[in-house]
N, CA, C and O atoms as a Tripos MOL2 file, in Angstrom:
@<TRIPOS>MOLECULE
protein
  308   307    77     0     0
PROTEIN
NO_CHARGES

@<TRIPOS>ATOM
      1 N          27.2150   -7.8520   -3.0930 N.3       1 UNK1
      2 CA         27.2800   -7.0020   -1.9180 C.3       1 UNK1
      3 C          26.0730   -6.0610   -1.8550 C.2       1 UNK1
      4 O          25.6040   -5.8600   -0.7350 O.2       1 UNK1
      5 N          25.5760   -5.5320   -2.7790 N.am      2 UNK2
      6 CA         24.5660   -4.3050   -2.9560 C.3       2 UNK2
      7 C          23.3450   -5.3210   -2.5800 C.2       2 UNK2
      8 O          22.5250   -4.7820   -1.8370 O.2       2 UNK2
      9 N          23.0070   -6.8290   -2.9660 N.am      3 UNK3
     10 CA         22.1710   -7.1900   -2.7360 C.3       3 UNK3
     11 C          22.2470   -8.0760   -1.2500 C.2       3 UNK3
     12 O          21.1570   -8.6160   -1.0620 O.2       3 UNK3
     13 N          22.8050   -8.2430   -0.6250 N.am      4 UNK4
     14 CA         23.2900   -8.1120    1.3680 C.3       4 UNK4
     15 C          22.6640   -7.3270    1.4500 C.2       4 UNK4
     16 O          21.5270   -7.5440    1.8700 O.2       4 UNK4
     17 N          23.1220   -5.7850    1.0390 N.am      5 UNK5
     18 CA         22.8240   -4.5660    1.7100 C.3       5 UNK5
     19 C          21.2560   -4.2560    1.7020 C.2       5 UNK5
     20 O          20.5000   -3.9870    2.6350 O.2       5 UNK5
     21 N          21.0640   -4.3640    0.5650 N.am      6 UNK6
     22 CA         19.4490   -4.1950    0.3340 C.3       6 UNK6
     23 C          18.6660   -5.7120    1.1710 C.2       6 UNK6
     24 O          17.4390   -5.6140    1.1930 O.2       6 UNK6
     25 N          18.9750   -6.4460    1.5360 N.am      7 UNK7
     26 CA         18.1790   -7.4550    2.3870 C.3       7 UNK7
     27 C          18.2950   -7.0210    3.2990 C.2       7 UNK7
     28 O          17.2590   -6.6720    3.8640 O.2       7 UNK7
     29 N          19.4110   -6.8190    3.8830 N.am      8 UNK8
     30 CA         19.3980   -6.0990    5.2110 C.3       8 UNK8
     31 C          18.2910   -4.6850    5.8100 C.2       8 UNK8
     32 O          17.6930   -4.5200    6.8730 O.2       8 UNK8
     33 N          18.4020   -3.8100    4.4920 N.am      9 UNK9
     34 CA         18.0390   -2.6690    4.6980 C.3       9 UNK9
     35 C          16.0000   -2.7250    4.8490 C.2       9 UNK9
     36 O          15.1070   -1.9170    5.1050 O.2       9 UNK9
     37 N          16.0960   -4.0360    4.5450 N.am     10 UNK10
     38 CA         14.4600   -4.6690    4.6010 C.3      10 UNK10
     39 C          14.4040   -5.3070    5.6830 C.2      10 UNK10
     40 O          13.5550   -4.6860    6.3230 O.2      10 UNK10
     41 N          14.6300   -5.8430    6.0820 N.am     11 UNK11
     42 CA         15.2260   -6.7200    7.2720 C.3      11 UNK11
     43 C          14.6320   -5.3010    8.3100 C.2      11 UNK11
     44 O          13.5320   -5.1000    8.8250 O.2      11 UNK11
     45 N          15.9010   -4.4970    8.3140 N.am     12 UNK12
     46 CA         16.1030   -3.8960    9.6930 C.3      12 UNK12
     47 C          15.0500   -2.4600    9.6180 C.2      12 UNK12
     48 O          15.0850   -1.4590   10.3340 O.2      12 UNK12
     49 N          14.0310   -2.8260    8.3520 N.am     13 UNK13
     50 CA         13.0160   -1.6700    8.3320 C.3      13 UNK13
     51 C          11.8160   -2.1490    8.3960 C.2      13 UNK13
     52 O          10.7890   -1.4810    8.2770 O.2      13 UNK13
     53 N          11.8890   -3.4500    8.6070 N.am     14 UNK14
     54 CA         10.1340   -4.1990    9.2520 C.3      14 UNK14
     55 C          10.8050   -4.2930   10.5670 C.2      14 UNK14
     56 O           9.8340   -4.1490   11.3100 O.2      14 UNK14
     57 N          12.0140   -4.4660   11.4810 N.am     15 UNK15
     58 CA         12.3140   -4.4260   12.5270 C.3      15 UNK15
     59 C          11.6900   -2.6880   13.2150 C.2      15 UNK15
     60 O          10.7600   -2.1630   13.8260 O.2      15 UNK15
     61 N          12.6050   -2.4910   12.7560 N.am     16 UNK16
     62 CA         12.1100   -0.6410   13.0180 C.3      16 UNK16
     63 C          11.2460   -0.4110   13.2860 C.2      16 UNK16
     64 O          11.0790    0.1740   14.3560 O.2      16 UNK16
     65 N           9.9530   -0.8160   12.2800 N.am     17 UNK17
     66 CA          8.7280   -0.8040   12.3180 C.3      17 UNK17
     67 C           8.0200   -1.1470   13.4390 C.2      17 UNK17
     68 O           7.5880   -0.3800   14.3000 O.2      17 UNK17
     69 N           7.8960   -2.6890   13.3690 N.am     18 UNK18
     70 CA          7.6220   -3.1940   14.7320 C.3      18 UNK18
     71 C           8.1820   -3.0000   16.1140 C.2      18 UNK18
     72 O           7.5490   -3.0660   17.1680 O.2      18 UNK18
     73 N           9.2820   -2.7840   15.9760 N.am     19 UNK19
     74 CA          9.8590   -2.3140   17.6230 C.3      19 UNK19
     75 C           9.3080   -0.8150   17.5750 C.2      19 UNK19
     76 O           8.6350   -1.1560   18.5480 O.2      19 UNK19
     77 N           8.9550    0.5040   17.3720 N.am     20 UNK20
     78 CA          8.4460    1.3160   16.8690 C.3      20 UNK20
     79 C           6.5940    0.9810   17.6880 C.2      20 UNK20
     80 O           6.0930    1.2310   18.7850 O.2      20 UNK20
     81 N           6.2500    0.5060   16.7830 N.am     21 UNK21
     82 CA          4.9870    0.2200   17.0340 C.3      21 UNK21
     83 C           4.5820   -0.4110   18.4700 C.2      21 UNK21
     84 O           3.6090   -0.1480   19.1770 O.2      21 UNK21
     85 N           5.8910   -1.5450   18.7220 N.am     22 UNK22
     86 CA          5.8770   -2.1500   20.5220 C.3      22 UNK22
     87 C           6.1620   -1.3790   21.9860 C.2      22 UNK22
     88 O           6.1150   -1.8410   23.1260 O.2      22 UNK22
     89 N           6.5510    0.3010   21.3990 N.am     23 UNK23
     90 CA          6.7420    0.5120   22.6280 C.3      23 UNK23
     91 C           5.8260    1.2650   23.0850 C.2      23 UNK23
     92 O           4.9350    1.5880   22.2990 O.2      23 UNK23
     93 N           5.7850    1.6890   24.2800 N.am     24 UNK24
     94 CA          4.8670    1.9120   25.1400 C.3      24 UNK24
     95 C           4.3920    3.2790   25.0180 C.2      24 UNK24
     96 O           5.3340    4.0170   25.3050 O.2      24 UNK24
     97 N           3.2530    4.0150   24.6910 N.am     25 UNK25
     98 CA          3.1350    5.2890   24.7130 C.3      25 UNK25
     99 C           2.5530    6.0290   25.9480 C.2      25 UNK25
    100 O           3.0930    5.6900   27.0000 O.2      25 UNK25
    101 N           1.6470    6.8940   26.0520 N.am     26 UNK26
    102 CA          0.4430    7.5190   26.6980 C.3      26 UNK26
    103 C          -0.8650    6.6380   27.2210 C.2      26 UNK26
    104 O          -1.8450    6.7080   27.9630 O.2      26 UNK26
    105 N          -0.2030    5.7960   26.3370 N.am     27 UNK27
    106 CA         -1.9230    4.9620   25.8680 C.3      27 UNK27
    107 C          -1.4820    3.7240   26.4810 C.2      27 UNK27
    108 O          -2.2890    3.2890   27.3020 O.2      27 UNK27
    109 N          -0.6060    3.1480   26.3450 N.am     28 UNK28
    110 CA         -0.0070    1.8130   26.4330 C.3      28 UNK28
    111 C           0.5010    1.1150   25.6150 C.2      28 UNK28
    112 O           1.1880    0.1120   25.8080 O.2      28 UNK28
    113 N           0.0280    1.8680   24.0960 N.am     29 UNK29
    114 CA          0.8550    0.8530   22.7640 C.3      29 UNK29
    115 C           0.6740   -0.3570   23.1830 C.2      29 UNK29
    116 O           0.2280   -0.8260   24.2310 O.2      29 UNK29
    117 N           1.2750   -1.0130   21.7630 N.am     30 UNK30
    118 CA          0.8080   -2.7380   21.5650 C.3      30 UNK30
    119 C           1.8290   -3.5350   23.2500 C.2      30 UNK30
    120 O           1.5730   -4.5550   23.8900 O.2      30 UNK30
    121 N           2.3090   -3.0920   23.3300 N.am     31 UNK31
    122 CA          2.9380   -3.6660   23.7750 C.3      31 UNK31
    123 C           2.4630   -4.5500   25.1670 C.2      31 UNK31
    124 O           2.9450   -5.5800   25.6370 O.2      31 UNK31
    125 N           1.0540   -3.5180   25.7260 N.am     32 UNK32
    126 CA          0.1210   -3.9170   26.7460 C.3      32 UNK32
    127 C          -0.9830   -5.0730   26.1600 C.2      32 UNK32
    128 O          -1.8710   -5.5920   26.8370 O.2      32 UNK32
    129 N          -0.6970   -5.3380   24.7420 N.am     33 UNK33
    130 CA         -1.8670   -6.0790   24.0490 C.3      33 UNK33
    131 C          -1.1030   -7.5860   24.1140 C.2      33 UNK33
    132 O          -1.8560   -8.5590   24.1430 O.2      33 UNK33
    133 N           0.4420   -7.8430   24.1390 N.am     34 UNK34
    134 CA          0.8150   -9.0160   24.4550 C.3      34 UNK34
    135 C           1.6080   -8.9810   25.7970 C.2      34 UNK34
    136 O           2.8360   -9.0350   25.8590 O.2      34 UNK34
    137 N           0.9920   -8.9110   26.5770 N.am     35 UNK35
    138 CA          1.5280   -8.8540   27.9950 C.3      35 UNK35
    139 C           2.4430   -8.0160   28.6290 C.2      35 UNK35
    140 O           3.0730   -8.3070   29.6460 O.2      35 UNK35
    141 N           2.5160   -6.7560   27.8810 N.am     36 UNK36
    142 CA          3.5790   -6.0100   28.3180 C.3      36 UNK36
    143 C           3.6090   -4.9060   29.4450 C.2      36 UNK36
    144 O           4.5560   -4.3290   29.9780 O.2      36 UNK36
    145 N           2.1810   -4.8070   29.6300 N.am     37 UNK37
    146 CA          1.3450   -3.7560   30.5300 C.3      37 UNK37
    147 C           1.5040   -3.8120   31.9390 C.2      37 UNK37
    148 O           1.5090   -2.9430   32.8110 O.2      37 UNK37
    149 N           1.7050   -5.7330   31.9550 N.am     38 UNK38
    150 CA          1.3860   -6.6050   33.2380 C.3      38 UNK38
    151 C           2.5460   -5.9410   34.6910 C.2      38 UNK38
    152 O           3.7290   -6.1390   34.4120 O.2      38 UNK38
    153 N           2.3860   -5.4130   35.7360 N.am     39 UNK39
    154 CA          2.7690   -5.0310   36.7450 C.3      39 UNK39
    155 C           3.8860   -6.0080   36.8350 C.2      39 UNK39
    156 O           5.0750   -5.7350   36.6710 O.2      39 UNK39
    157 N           3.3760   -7.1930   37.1150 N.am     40 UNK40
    158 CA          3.6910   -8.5960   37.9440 C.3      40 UNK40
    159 C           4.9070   -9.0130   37.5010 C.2      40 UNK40
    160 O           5.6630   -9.6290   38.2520 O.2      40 UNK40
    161 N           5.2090   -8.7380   36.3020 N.am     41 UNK41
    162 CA          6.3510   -9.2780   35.3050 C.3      41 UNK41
    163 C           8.0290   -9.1270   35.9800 C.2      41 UNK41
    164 O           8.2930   -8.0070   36.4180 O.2      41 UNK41
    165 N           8.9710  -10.0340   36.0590 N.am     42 UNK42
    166 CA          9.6610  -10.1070   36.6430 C.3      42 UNK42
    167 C          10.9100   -9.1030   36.4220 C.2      42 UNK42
    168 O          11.6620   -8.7900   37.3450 O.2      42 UNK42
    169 N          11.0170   -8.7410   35.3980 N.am     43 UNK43
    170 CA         12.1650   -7.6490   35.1630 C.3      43 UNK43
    171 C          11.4390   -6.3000   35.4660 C.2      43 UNK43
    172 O          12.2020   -5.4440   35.9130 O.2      43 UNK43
    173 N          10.1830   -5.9300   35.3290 N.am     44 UNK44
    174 CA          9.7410   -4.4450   35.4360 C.3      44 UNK44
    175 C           9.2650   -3.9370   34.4060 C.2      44 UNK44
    176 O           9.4890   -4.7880   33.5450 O.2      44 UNK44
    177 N           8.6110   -2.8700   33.8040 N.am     45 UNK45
    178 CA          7.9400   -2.5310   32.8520 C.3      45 UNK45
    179 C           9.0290   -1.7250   32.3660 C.2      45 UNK45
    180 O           9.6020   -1.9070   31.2910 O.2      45 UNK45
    181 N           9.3880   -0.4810   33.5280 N.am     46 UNK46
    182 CA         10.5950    0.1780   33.4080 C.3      46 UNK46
    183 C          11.8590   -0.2370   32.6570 C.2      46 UNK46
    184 O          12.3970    0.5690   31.8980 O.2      46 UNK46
    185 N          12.3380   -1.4230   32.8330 N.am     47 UNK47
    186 CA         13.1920   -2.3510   32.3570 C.3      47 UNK47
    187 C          13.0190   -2.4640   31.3800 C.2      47 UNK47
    188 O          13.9920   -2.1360   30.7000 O.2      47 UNK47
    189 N          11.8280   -2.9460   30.6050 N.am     48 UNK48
    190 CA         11.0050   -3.3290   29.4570 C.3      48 UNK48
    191 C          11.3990   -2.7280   28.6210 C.2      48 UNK48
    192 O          12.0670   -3.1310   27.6680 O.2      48 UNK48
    193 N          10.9810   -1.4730   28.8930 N.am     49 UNK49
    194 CA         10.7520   -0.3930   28.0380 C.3      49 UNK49
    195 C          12.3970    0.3590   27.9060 C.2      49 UNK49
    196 O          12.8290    0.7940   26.8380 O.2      49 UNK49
    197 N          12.9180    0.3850   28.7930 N.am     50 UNK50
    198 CA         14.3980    0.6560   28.8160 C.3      50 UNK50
    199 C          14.9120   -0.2160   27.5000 C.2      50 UNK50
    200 O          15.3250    0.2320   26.4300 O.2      50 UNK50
    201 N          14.7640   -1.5650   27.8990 N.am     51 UNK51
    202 CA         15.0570   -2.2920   26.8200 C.3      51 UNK51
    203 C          14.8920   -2.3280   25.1810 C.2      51 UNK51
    204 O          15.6700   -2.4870   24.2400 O.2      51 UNK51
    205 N          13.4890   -2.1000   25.3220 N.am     52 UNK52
    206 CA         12.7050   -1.5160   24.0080 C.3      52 UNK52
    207 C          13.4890   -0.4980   23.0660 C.2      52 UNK52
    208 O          13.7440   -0.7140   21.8820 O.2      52 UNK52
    209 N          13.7350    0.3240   23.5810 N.am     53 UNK53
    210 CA         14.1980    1.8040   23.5980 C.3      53 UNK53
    211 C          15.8780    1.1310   22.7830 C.2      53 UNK53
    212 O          16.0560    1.3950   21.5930 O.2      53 UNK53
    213 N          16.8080    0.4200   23.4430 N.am     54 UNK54
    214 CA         17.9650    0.3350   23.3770 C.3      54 UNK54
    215 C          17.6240   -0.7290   22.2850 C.2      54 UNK54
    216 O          18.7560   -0.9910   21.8790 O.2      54 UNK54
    217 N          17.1100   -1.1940   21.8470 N.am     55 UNK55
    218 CA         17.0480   -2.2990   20.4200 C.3      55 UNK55
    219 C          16.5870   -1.3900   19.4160 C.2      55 UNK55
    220 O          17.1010   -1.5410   18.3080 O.2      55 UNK55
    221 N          15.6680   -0.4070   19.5540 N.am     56 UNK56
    222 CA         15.0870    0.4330   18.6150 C.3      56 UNK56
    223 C          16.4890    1.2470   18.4250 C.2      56 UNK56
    224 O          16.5840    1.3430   17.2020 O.2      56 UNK56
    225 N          17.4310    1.7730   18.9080 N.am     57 UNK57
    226 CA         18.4720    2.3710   18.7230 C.3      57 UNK57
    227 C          19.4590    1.5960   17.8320 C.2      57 UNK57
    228 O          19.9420    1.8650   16.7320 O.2      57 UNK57
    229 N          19.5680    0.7950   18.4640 N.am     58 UNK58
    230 CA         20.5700   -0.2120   18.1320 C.3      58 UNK58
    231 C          20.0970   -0.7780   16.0840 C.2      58 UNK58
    232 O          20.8920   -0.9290   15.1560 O.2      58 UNK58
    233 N          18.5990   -0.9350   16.0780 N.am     59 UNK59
    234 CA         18.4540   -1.5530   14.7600 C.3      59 UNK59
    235 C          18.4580   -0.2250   13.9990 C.2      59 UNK59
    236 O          19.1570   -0.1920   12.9860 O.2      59 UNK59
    237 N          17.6670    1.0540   14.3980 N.am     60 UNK60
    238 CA         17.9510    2.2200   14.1120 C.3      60 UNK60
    239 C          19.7630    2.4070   13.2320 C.2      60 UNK60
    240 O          20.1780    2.2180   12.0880 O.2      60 UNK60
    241 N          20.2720    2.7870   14.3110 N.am     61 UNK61
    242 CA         21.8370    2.6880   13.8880 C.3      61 UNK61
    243 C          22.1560    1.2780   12.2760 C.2      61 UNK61
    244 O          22.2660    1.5490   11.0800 O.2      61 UNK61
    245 N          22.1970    0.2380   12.7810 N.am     62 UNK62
    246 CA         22.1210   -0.8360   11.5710 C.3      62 UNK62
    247 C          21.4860   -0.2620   10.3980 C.2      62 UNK62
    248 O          22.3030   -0.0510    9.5020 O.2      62 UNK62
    249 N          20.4110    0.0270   10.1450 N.am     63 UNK63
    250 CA         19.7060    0.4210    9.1480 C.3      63 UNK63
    251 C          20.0130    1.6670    8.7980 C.2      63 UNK63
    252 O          19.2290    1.9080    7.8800 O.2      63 UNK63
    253 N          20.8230    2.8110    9.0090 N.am     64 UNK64
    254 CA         21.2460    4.1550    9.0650 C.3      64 UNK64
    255 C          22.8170    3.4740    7.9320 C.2      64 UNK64
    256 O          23.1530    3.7660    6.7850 O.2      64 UNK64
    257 N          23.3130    2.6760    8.7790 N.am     65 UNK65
    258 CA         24.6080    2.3340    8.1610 C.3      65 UNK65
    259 C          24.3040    1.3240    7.0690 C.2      65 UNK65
    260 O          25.2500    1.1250    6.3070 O.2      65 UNK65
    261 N          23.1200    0.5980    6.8100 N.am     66 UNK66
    262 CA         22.6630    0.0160    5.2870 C.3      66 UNK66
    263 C          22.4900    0.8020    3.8190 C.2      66 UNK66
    264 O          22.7770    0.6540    2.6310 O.2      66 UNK66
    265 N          21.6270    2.0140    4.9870 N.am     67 UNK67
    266 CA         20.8230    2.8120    3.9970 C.3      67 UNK67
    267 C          22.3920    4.0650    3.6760 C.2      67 UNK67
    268 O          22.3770    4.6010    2.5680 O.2      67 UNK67
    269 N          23.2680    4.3350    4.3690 N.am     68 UNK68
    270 CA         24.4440    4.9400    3.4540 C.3      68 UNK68
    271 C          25.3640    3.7810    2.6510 C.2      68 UNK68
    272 O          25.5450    3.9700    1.4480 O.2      68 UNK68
    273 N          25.7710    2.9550    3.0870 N.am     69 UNK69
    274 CA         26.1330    1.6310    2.5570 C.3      69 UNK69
    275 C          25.5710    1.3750    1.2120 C.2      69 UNK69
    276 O          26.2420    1.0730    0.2250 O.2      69 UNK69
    277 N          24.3050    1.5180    1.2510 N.am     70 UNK70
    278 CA         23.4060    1.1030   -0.4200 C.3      70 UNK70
    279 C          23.6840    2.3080   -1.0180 C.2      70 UNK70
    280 O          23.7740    2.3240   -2.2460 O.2      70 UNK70
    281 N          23.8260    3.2370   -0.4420 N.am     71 UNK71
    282 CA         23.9100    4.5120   -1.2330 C.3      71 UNK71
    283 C          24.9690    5.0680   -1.8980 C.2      71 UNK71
    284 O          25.0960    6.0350   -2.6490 O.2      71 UNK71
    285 N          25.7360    4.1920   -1.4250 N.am     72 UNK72
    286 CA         27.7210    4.4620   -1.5850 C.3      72 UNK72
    287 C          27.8260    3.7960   -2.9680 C.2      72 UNK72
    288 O          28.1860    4.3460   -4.0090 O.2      72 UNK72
    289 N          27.3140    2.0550   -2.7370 N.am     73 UNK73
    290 CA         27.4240    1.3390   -3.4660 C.3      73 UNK73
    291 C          27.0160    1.5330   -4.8600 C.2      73 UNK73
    292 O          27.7390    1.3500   -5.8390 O.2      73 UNK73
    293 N          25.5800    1.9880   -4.8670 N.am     74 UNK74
    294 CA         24.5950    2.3290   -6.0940 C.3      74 UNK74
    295 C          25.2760    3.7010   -6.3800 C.2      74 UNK74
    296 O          24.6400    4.3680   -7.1970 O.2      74 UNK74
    297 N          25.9600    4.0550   -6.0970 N.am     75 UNK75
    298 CA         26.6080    5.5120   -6.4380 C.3      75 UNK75
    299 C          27.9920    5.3090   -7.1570 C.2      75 UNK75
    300 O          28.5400    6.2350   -7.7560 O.2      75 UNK75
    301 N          28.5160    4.0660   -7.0670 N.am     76 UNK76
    302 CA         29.9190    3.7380   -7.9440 C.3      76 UNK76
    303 C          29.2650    3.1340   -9.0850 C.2      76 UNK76
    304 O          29.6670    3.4960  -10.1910 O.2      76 UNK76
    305 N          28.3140    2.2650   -9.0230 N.am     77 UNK77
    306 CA         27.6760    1.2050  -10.3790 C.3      77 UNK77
    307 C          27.7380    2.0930  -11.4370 C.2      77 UNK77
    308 O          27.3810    1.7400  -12.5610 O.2      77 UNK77
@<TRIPOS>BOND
     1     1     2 1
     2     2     3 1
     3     3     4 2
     4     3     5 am
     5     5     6 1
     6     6     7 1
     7     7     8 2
     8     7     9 am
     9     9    10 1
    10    10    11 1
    11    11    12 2
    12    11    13 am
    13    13    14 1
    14    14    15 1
    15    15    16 2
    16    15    17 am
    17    17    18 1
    18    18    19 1
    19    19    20 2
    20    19    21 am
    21    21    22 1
    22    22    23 1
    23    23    24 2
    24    23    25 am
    25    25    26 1
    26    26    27 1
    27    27    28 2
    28    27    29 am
    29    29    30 1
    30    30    31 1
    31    31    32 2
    32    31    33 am
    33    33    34 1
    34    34    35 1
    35    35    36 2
    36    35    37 am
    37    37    38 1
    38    38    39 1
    39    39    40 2
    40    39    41 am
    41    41    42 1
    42    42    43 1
    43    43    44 2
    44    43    45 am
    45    45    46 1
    46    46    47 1
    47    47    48 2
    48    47    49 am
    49    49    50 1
    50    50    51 1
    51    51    52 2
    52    51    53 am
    53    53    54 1
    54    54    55 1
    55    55    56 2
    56    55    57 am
    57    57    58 1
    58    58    59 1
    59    59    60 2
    60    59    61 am
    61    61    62 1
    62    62    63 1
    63    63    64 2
    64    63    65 am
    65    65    66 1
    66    66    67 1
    67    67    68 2
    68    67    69 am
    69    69    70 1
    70    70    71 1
    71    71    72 2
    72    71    73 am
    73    73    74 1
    74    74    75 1
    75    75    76 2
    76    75    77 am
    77    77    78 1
    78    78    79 1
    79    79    80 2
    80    79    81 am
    81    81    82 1
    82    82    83 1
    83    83    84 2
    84    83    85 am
    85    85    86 1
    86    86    87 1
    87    87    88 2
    88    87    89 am
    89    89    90 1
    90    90    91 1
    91    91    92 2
    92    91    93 am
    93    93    94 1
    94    94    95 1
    95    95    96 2
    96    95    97 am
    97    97    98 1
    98    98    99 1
    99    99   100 2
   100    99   101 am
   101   101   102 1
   102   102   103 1
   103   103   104 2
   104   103   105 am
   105   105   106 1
   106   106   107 1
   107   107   108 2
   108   107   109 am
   109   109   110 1
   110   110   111 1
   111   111   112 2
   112   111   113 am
   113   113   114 1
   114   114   115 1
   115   115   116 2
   116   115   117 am
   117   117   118 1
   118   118   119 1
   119   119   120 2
   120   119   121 am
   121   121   122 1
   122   122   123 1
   123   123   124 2
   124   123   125 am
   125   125   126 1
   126   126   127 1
   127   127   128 2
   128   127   129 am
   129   129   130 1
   130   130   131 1
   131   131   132 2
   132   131   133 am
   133   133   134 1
   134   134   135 1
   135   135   136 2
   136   135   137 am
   137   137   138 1
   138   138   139 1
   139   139   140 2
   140   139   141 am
   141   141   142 1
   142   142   143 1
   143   143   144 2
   144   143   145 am
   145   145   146 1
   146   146   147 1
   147   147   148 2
   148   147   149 am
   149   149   150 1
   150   150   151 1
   151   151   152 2
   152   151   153 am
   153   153   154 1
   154   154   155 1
   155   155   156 2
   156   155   157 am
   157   157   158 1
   158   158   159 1
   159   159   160 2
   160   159   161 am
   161   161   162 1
   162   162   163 1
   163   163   164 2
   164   163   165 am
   165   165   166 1
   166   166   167 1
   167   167   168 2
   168   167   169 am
   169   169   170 1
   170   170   171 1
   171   171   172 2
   172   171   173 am
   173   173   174 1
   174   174   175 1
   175   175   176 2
   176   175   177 am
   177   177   178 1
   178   178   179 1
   179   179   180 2
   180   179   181 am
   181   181   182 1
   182   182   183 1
   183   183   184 2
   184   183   185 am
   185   185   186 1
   186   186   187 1
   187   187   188 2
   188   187   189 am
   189   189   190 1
   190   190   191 1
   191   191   192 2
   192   191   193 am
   193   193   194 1
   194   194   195 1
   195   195   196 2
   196   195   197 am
   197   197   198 1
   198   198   199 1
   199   199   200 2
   200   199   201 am
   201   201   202 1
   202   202   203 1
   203   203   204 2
   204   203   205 am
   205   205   206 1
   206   206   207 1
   207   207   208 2
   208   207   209 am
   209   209   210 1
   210   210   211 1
   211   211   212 2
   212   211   213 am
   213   213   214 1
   214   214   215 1
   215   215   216 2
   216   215   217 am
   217   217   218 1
   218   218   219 1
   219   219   220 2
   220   219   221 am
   221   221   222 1
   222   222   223 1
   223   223   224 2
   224   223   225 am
   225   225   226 1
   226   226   227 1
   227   227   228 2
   228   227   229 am
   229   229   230 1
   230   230   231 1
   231   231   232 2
   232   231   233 am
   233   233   234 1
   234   234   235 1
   235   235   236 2
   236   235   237 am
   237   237   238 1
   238   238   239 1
   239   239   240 2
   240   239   241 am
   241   241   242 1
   242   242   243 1
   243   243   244 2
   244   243   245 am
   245   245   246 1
   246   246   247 1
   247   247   248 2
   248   247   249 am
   249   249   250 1
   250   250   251 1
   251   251   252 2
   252   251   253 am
   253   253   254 1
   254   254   255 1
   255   255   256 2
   256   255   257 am
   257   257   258 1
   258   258   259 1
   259   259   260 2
   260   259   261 am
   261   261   262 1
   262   262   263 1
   263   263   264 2
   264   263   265 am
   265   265   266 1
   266   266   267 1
   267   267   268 2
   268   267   269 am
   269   269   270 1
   270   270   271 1
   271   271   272 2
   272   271   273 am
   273   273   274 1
   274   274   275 1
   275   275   276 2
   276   275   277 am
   277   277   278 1
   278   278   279 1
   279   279   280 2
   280   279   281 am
   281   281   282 1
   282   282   283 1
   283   283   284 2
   284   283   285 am
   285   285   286 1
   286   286   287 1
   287   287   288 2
   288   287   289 am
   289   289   290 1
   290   290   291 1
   291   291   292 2
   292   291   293 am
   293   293   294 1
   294   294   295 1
   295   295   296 2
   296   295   297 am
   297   297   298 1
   298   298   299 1
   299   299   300 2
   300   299   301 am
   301   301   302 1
   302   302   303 1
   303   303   304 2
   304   303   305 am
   305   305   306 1
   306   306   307 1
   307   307   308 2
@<TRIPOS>SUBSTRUCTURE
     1 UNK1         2 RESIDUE 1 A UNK
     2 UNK2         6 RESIDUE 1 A UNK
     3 UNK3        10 RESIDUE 1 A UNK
     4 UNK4        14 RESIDUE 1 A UNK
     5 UNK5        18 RESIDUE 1 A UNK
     6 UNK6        22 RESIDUE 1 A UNK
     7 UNK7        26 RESIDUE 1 A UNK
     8 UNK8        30 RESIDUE 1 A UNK
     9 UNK9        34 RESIDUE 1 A UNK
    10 UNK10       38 RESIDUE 1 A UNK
    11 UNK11       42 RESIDUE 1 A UNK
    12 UNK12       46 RESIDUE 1 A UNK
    13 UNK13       50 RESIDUE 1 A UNK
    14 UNK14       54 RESIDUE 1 A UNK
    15 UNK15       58 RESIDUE 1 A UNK
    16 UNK16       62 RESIDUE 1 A UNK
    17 UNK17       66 RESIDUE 1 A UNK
    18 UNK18       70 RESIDUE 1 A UNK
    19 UNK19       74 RESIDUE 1 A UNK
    20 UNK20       78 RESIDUE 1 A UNK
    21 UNK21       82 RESIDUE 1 A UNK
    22 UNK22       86 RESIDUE 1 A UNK
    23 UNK23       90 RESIDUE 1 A UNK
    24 UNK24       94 RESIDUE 1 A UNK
    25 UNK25       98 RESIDUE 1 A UNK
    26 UNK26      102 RESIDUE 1 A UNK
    27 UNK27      106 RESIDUE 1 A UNK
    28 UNK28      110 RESIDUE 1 A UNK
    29 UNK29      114 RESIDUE 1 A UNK
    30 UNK30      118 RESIDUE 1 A UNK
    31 UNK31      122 RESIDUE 1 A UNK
    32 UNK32      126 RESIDUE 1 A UNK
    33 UNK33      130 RESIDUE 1 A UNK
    34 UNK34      134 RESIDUE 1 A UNK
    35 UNK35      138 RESIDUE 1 A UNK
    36 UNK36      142 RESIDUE 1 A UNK
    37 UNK37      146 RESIDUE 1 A UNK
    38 UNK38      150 RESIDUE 1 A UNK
    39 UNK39      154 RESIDUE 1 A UNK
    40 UNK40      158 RESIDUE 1 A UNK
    41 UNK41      162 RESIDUE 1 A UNK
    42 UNK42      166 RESIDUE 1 A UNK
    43 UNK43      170 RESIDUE 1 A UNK
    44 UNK44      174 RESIDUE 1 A UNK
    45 UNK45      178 RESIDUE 1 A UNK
    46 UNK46      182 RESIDUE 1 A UNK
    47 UNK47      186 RESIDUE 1 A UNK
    48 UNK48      190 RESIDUE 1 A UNK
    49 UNK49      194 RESIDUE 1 A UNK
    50 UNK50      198 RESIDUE 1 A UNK
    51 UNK51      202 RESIDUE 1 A UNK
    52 UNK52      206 RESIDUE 1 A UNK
    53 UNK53      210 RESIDUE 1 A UNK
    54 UNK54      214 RESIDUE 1 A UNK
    55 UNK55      218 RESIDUE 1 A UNK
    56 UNK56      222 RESIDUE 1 A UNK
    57 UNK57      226 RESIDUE 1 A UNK
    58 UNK58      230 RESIDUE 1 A UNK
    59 UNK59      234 RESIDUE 1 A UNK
    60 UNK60      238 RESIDUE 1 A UNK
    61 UNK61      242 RESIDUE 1 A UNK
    62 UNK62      246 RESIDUE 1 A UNK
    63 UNK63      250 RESIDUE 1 A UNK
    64 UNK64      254 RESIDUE 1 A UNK
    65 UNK65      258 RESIDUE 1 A UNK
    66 UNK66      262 RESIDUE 1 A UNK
    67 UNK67      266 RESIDUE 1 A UNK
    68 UNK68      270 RESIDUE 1 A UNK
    69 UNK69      274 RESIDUE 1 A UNK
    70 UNK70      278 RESIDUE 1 A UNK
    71 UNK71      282 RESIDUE 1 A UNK
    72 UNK72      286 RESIDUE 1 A UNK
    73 UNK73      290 RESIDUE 1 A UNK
    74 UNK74      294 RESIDUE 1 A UNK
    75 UNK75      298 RESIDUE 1 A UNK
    76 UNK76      302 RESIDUE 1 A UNK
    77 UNK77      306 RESIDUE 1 A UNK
């Protein structure tokens, strides 16, 4: 179980990372570097980034509940 938890907690902290790094700043962030900038795009940038936002939460949360999870665990061993 401790070693789930710790894959996970790697897992959902190169996620973090990169969704983190994909969203959109001042500047445009990466996210304008693979097509994310583009007007034309059929859902909206707005959307996009709405979206962005709600996965970064979402893996956020996951990795919040790994990282007490590992901590619970390694705390009975």
């Amino acid at each position: 179980m401790i070693l789930t938890l710790q894959i996970i907690l790697i897992v959902t902290s190169l996620m973090l990372i990169a969704l983190i790094l994909l969203q959109r700043s001042k500047g445009g962030g990466l996210t304008s570097l693979f097509g994310g900038g583009v007007q034309s795009s059929l859902s909206g940038s707005a959307a996009a980034d709405r979206n962005m936002a709600r996965y970064t939460i979402f893996v956020g949360m996951i990795w919040a509940i790994a990282v007490v999870g590992n901590g619970l665990m390694l705390a009975n061993v």
